[in-house]
ZAMAR-504871 format. One record per residue (C-alpha): x, y, z. Coordinates in pm, 1 decimal. Layout:
<r><x>X</x><y>Y</y><z>Z</z></r>
...
This chain:
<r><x>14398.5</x><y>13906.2</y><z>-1293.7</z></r>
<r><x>14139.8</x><y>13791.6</y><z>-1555.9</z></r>
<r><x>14267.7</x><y>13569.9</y><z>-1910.3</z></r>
<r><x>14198.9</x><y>13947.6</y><z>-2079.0</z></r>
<r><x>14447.4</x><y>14146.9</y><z>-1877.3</z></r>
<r><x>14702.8</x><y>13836.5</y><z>-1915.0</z></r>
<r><x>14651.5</x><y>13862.9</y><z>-2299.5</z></r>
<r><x>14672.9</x><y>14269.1</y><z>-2304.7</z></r>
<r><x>14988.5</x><y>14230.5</y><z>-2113.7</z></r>
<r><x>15142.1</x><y>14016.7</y><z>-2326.8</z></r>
<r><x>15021.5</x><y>14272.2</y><z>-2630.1</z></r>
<r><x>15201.0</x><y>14533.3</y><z>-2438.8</z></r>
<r><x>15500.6</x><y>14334.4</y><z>-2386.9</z></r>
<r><x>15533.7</x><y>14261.0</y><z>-2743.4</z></r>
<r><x>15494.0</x><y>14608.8</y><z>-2900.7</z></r>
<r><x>15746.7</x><y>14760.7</y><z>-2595.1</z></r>
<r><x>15975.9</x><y>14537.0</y><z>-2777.3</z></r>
<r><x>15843.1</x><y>14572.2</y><z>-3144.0</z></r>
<r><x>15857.5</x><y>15018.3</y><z>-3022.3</z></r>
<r><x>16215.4</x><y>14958.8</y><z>-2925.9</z></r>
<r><x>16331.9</x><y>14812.0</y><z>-3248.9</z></r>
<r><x>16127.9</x><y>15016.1</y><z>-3460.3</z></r>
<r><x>16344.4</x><y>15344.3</y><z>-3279.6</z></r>
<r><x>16650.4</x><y>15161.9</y><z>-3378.5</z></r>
<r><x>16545.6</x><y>15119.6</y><z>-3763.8</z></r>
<r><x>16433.7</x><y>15469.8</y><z>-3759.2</z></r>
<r><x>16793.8</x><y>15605.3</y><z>-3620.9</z></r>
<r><x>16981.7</x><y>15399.6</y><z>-3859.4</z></r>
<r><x>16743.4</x><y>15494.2</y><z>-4170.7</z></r>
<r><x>16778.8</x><y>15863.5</y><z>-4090.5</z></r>
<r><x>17132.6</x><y>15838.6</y><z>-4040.2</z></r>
<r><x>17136.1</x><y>15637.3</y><z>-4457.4</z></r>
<r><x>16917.5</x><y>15933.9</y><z>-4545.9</z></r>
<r><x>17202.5</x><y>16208.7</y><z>-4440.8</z></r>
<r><x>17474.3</x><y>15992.8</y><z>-4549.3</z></r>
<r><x>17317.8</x><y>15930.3</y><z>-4939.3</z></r>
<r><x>17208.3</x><y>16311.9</y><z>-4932.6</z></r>
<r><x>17560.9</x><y>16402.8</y><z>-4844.3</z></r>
<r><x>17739.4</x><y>16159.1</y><z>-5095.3</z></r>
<r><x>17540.0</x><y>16200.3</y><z>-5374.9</z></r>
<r><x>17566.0</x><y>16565.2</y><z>-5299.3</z></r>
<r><x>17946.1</x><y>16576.3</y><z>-5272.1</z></r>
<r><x>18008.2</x><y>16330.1</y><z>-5567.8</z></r>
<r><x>17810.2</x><y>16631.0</y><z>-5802.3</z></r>
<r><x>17953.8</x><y>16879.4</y><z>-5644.0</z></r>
<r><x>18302.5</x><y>16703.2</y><z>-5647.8</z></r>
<r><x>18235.1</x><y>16526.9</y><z>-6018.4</z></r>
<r><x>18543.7</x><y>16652.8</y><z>-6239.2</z></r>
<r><x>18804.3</x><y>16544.8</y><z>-5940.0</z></r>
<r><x>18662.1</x><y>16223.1</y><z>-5920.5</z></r>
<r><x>18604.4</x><y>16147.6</y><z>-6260.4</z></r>
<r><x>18951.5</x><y>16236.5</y><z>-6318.2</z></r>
<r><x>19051.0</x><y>15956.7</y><z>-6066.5</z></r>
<r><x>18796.1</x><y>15702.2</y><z>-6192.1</z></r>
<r><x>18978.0</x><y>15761.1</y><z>-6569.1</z></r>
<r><x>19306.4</x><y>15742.6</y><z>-6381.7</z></r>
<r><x>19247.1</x><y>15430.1</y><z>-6187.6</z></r>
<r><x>19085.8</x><y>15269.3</y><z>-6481.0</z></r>
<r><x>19371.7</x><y>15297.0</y><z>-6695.7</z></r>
<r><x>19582.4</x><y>15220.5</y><z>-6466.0</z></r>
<r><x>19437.6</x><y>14875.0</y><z>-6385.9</z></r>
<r><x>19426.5</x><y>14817.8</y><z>-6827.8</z></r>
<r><x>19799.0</x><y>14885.3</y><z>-6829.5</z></r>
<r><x>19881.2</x><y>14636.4</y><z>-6537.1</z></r>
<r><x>19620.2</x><y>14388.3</y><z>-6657.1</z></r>
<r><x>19773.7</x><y>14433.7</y><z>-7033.0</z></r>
<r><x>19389.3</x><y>14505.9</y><z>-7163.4</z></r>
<r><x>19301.4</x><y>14605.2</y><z>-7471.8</z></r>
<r><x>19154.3</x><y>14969.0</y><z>-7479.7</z></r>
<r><x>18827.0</x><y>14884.6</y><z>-7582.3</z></r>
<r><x>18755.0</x><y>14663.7</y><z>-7271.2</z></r>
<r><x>18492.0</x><y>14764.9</y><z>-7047.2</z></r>
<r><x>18531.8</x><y>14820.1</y><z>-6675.8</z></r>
<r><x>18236.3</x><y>14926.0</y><z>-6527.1</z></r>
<r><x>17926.5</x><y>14895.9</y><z>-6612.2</z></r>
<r><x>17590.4</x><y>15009.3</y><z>-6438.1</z></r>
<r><x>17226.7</x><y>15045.1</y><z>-6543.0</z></r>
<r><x>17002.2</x><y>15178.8</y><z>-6569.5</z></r>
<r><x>16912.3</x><y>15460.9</y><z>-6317.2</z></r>
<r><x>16656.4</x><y>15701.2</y><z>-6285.4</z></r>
<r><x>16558.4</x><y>16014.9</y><z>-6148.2</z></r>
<r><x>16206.8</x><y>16158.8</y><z>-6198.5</z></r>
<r><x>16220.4</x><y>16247.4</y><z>-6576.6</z></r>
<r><x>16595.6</x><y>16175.1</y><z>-6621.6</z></r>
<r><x>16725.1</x><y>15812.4</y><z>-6754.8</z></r>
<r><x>17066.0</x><y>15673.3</y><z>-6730.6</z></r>
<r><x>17117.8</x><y>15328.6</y><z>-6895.6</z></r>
<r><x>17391.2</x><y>15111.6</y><z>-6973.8</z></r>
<r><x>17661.6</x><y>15315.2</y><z>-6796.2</z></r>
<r><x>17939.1</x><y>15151.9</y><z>-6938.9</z></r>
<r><x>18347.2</x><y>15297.9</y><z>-6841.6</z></r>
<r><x>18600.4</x><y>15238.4</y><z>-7100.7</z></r>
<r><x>18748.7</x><y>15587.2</y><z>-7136.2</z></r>
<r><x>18454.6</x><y>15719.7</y><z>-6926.8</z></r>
<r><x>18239.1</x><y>15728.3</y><z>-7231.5</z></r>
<r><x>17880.5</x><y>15674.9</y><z>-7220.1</z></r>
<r><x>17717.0</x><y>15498.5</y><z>-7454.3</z></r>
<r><x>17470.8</x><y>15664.5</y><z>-7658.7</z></r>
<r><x>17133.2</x><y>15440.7</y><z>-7550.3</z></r>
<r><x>17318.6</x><y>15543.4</y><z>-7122.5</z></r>
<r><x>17302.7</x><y>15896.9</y><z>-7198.1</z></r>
<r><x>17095.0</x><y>16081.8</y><z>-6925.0</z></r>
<r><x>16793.7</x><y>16274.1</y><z>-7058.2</z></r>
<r><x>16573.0</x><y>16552.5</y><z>-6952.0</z></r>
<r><x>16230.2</x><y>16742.3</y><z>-7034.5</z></r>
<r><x>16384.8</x><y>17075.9</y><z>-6885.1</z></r>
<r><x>16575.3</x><y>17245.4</y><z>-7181.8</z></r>
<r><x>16845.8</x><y>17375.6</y><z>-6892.2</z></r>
<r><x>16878.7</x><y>17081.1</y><z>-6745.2</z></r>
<r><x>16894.1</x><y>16869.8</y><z>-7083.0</z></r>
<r><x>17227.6</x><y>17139.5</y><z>-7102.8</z></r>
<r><x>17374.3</x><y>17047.8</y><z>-6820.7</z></r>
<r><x>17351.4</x><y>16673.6</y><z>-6867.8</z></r>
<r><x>17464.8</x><y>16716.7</y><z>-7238.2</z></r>
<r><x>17786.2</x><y>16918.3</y><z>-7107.4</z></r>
<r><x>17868.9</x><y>16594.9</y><z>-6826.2</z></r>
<r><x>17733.8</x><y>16337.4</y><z>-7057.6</z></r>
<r><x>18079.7</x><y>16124.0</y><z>-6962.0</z></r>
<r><x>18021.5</x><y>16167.7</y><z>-6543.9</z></r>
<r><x>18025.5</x><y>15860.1</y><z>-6374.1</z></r>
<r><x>18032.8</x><y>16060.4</y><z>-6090.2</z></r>
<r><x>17715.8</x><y>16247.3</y><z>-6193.8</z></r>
<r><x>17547.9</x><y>15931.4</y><z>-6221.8</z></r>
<r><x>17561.3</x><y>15798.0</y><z>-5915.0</z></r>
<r><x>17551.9</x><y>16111.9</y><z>-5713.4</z></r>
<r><x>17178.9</x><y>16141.7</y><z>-5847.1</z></r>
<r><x>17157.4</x><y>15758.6</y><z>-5779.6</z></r>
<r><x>17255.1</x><y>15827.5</y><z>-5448.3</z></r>
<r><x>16952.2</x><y>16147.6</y><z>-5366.5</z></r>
<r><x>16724.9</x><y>15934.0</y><z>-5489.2</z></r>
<r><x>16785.2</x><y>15697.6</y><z>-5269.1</z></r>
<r><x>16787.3</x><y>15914.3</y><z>-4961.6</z></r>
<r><x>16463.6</x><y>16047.8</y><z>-5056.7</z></r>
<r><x>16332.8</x><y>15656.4</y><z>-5057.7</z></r>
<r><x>16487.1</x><y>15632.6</y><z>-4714.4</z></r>
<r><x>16373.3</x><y>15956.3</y><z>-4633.0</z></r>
<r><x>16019.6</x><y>15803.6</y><z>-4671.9</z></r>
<r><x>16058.9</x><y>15498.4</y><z>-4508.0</z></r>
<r><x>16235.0</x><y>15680.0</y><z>-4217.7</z></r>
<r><x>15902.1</x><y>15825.0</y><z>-4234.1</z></r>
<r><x>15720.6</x><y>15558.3</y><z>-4176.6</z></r>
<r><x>15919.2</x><y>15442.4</y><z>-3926.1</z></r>
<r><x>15823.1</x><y>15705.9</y><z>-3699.7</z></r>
<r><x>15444.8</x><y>15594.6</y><z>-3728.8</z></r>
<r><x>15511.1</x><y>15236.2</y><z>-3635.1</z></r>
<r><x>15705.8</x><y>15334.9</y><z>-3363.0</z></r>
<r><x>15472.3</x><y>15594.7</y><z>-3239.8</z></r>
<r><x>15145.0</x><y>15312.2</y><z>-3287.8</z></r>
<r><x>15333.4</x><y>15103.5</y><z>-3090.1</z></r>
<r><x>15397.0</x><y>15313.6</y><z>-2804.4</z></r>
<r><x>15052.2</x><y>15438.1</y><z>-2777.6</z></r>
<r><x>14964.8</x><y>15066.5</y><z>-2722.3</z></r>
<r><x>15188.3</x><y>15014.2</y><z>-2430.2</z></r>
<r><x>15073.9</x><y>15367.4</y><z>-2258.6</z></r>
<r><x>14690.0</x><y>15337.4</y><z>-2328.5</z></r>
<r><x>14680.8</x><y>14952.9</y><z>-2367.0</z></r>
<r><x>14453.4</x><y>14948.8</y><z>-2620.0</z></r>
<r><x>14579.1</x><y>14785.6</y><z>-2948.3</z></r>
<r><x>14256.3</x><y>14930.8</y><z>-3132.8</z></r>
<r><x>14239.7</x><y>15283.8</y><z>-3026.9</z></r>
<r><x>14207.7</x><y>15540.5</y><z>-3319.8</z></r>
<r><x>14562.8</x><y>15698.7</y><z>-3312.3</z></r>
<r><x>14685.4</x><y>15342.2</y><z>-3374.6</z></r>
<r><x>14475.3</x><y>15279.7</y><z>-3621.0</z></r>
<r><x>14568.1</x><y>15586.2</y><z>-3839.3</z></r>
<r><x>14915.3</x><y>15563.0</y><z>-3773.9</z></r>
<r><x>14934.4</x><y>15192.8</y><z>-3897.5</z></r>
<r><x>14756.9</x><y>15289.7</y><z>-4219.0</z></r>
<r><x>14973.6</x><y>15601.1</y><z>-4281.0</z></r>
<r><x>15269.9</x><y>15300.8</y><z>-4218.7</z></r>
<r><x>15124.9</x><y>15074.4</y><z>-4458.3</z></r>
<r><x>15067.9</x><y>15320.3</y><z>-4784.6</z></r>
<r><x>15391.5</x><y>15518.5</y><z>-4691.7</z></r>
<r><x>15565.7</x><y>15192.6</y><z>-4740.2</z></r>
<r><x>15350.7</x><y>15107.7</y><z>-5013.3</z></r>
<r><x>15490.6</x><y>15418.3</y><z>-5219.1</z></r>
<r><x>15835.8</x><y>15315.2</y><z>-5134.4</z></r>
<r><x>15723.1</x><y>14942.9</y><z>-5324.8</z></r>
<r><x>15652.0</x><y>15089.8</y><z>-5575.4</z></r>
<r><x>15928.0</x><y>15365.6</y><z>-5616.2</z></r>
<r><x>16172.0</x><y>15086.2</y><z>-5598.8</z></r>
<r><x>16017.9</x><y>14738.0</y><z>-5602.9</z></r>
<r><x>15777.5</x><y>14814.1</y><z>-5897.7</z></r>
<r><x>15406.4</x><y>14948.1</y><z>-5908.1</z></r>
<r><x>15275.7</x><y>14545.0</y><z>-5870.6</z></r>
<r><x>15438.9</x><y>14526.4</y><z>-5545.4</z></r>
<r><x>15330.1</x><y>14873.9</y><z>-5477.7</z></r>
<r><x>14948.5</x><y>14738.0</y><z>-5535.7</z></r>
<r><x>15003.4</x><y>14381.8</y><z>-5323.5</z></r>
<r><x>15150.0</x><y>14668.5</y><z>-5032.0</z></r>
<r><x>14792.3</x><y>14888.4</y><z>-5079.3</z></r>
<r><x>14574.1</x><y>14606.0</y><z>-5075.3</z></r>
<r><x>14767.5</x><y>14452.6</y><z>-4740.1</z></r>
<r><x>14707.3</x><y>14790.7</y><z>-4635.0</z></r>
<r><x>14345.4</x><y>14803.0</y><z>-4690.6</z></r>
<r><x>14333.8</x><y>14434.8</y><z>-4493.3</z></r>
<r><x>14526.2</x><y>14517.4</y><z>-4192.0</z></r>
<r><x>14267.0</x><y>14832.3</y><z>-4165.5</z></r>
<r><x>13934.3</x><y>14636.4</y><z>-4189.9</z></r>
<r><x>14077.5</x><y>14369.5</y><z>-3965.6</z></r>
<r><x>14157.7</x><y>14658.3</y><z>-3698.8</z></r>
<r><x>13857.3</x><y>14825.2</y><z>-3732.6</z></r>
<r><x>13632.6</x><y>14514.8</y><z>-3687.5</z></r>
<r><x>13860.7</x><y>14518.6</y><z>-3410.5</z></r>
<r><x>13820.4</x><y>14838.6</y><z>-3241.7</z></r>
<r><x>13390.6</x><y>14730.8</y><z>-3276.0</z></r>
<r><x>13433.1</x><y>14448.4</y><z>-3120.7</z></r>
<r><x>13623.2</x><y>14649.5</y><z>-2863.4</z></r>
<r><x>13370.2</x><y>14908.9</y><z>-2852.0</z></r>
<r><x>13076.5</x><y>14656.2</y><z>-2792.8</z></r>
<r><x>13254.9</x><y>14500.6</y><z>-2529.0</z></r>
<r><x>13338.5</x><y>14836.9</y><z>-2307.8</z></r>
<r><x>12943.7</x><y>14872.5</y><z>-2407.7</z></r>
<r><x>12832.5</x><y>14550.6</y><z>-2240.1</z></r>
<r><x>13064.1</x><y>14619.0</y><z>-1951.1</z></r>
């Protein structure tokens, strides 16, 4: 066995591995997905129950603690969906301040945040879809890696097309995600590394190319 073969068979090695662990992530992430979609789903669905017992528990905990009413208890901030802002949730008698109050483009659904302006509950139910849409997407892009990587052990070829595509599809999926949640400059540093892995692949799959050529 030639120094090449040793070297692809420790590249095969290492993404076996690296295709295991990427199946794991991608379970678990899926499984956050549901579990968000489900919560955030429930606590809307659910909202005047349980901010009934986030009022109750609240006051409850001022008369044991002897606090004055005007003492905040929870505060969280800010949160967005799409179009719609939530800032400065703060909980007193589960009133929102006037700079937290969610807002909307959509007349209808300007209505409907108007008539749960106080919903805690509300809140973080549509904190927690968006959040299983981010996972959603990185679950996503999960599935690429692991897929790249197990096209590398079957057709030992770290530089064949598929893998190629599939590690750039990776790269700006993840990318997005940056910059859904990160911010749009870390969004920009993930495109660019995106755009380096790629030319540093391709100049591999040339080199590769040439070499089957000379062969």
């Amino acid at each position: 066995m030639n120094e090449e073969n040793i070297k692809l068979r420790r590249v095969q090695k290492s993404c076996k591995a690296a295709s295991i662990i990427s199946k794991i992530l991608f379970f678990c992430c899926m499984a956050g997905c549901g579990l968000a979609l489900i919560t955030g789903i429930v606590m809307i669905v659910n909202r005047e129950s349980i901010d009934r017992q986030i009022e109750e528990s609240a006051q409850q905990a001022k008369t044991e603690a002897k606090l004055p009413d005007e003492k905040v208890d929870i505060k969280m901030g800010p949160v967005t969906v799409a179009s719609v802002t939530a800032e400065d949730i703060e909980n007193g008698k589960l009133a929102t301040a006037v700079s937290g109050r969610m807002t909307s483009d959509i007349p209808q659904v300007q209505e409907f945040f108007n008539e749960n302006e106080n919903s805690l509950s509300l809140v973080y139910g549509l904190y927690c879809i968006t959040m299983s849409f981010m996972i959603g997407i990185l679950t996503f892009a999960l599935y690429f890696i692991h897929s790249a990587f197990a096209i590398i052990v079957k057709e030992g070829n770290p530089f064949a097309d598929r893998v190629i595509k599939r590690i750039l599809v990776s790269f700006i999926v993840i990318s997005v995600v940056l910059a859904g949640t990160a911010g749009l400059g870390f969004g920009v540093l993930g495109g660019f590394l995106a755009w380096v892995v790629y030319t540093i692949m391709d100049y591999g799959r040339t080199l590769k190319i040439q070499s089957d050529e000379t062969l």
